[in-house]
C-alpha positions in Angstrom: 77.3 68.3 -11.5 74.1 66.4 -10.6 71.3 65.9 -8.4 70.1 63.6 -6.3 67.2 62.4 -4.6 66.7 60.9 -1.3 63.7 59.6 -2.6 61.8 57.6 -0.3 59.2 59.4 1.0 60.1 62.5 -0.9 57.3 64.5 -2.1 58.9 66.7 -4.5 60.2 63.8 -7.3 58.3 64.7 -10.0 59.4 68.4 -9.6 62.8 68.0 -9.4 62.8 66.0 -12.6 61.2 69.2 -14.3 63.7 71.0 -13.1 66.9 68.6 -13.6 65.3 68.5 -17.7 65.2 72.2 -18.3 69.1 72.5 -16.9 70.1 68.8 -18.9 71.0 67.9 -15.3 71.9 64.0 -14.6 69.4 62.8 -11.9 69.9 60.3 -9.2 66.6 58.9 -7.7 67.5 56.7 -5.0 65.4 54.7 -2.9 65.0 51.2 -1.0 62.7 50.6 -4.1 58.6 50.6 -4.8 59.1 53.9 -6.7 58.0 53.8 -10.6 61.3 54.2 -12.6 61.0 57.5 -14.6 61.2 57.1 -18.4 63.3 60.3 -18.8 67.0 59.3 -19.9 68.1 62.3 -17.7 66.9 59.6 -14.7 68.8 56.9 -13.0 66.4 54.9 -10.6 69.1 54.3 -8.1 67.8 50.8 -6.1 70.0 50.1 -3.1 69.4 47.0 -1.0 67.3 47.4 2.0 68.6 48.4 5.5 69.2 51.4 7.5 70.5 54.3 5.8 71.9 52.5 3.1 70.2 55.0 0.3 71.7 57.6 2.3 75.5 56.0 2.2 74.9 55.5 -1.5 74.4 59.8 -1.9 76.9 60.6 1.0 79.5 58.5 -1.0 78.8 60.0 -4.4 78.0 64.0 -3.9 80.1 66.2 -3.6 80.9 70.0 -4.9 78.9 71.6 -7.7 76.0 69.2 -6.9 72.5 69.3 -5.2 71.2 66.8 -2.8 67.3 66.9 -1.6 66.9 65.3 1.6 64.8 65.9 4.3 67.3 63.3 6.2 69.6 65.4 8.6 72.6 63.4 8.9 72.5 62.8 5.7 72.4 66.7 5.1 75.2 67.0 7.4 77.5 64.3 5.2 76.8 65.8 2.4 77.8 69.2 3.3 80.8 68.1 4.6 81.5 66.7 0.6 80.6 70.1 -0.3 77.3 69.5 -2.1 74.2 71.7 -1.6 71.6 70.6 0.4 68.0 71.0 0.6 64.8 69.9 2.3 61.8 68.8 0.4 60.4 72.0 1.3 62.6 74.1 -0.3 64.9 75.2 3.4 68.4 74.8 3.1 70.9 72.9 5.4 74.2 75.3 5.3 77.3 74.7 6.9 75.8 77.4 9.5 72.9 75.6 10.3 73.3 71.9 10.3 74.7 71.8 13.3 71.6 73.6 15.1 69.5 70.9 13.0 71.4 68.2 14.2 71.1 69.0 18.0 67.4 69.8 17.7 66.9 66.3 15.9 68.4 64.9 18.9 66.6 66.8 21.2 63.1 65.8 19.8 64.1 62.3 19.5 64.9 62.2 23.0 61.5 64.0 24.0 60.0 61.4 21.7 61.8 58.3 23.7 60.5 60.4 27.4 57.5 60.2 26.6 55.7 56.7 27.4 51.8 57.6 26.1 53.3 58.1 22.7 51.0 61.3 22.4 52.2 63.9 19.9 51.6 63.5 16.0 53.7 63.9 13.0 54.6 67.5 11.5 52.5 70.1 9.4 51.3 68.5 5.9 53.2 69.4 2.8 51.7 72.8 1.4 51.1 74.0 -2.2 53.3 76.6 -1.1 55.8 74.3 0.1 56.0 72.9 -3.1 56.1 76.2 -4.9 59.0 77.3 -2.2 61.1 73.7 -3.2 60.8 74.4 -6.9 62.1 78.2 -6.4 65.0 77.2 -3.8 65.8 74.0 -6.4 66.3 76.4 -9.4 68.7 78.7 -7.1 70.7 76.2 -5.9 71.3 74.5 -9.6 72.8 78.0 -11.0 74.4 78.7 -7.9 76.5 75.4 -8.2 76.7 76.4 -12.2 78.1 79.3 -11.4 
């Protein structure tokens, strides 16, 4: 069992270490790099060469049941449901085998209104909340002793 972090641009790093510590859980922090390495032997700074996606094929190809992915990367979510792992978002939602294909679609969707739209207008999504941090730590601890159990 383990966890891992798709952690470029995650928001939540420092709060899934807490949690990873209290359950002796083996973390995986993986990113294209720039992230301070974490002193805590529980933490392996995972630095994968730069490109597209290629932190993403490095947890796809490693997760499987009994762990916990966080991800707010949808395919990614999708691969690593198919392996059997848990997923969540940085905000604490979960991706399912129930609902990933609805994400999907709606990621495609939105990109495509993105790509229609020649002014560019539209900004990025809601900021991440105190209470979206407090919802990630809950759903974390639920999905660790739901894959212990």
């Amino acid at each position: 069992m383990a966890l891992y972090i798709d952690a470029d641009a995650c928001p939540v790093k420092q709060e899934a270490e807490r949690v990873a510590t209290r359950h002796r859980l083996q973390m995986y922090v993986v990113s294209n790099g720039g992230l301070r390495p974490s002193q805590n032997p529980l933490v392996e700074n995972v630095i994968v060469s730069e490109g597209a996606d290629v932190a993403d094929m490095w947890i796809a190809d490693r997760c499987g049941p009994g762990d916990v992915v966080v991800t707010g990367d949808i395919p990614l979510a999708a691969k690593c449901i198919e392996a059997g792992a848990r997923v969540l978002r940085h905000n604490g939602e979960r991706f399912t085998e129930a609902n990933i294909g609805q994400q999907l679609a709606m990621r495609d969707l939105m990109a495509d209104l993105r790509a229609a739209n020649p002014l560019g207008a539209g900004g990025g999504g809601k900021a991440f909340s105190k209470s979206d941090r407090s919802r990630f730590l809950d759903a974390l601890e639920r999905e660790i002793r739901a894959a212990k159990a």
